[in-house]
C-alpha positions in Angstrom: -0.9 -11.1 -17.6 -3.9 -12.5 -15.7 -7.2 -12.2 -16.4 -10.1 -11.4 -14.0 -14.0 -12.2 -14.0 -16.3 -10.2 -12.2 -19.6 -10.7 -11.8 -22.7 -9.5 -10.3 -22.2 -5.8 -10.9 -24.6 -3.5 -10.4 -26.7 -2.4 -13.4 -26.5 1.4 -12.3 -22.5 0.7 -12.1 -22.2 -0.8 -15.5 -23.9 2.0 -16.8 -21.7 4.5 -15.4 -18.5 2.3 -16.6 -20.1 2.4 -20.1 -20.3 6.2 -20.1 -16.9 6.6 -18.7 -15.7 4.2 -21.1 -17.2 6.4 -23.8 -15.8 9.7 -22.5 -12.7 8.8 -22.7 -12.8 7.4 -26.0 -12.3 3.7 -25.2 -13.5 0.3 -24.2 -15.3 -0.5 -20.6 -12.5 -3.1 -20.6 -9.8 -0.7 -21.1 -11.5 2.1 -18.7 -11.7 -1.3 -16.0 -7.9 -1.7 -16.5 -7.2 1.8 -16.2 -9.1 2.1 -12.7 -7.7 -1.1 -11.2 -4.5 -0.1 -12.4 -4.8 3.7 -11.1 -6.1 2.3 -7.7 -3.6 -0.2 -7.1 -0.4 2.4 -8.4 1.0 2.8 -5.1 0.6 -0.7 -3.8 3.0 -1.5 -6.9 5.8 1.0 -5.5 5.1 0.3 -1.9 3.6 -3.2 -1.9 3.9 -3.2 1.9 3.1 0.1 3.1 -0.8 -0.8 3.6 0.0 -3.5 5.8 3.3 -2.1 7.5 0.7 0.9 8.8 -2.2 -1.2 9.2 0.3 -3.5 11.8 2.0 -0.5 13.6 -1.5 1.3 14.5 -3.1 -2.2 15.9 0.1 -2.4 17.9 0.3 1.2 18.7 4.2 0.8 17.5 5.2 -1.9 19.2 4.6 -4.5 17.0 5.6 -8.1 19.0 8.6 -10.4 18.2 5.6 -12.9 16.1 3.8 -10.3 14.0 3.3 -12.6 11.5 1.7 -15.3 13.6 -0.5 -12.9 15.3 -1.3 -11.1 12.3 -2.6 -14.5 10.8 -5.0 -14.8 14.0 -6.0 -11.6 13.8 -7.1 -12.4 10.1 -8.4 -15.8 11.3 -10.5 -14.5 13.9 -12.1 -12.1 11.0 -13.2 -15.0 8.9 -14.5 -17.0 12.3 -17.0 -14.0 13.1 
């Protein structure tokens, strides 16, 4: 399994972790996995399905014959702004 560092949380955020962490009887590590593991349920089932939407809306369904190239422009011209 991996492991994950995150830093630069919120102090009114860890605060809320630690009392949800409490609440339900464990540790703010456990109550971390829990959420990312809640939230990203249905990516685990449907890996895809974000994306698959995400490229038939931009194309309005008609995705072209290089969706991948395009989509990696698309992404490119995100990080260029």
């Amino acid at each position: 399994m991996g492991n994950l560092t995150i830093r630069n949380v919120p102090d009114e955020i860890v605060r809320s972790l630690k009392v949800a962490a409490a609440e339900n009887g464990r540790s703010m590590e456990a109550e971390l996995r829990d959420l990312v593991k809640r939230s990203y349920k249905s990516r685990l089932t449907k890996p895809n399905a974000g994306l698959q939407g995400w490229v038939r809306e931009l194309y309005e369904g008609n995705p072209p014959s290089d969706v991948v190239e395009e989509f990696l422009r698309h992404r490119q011209d995100d990080f260029d702004d």
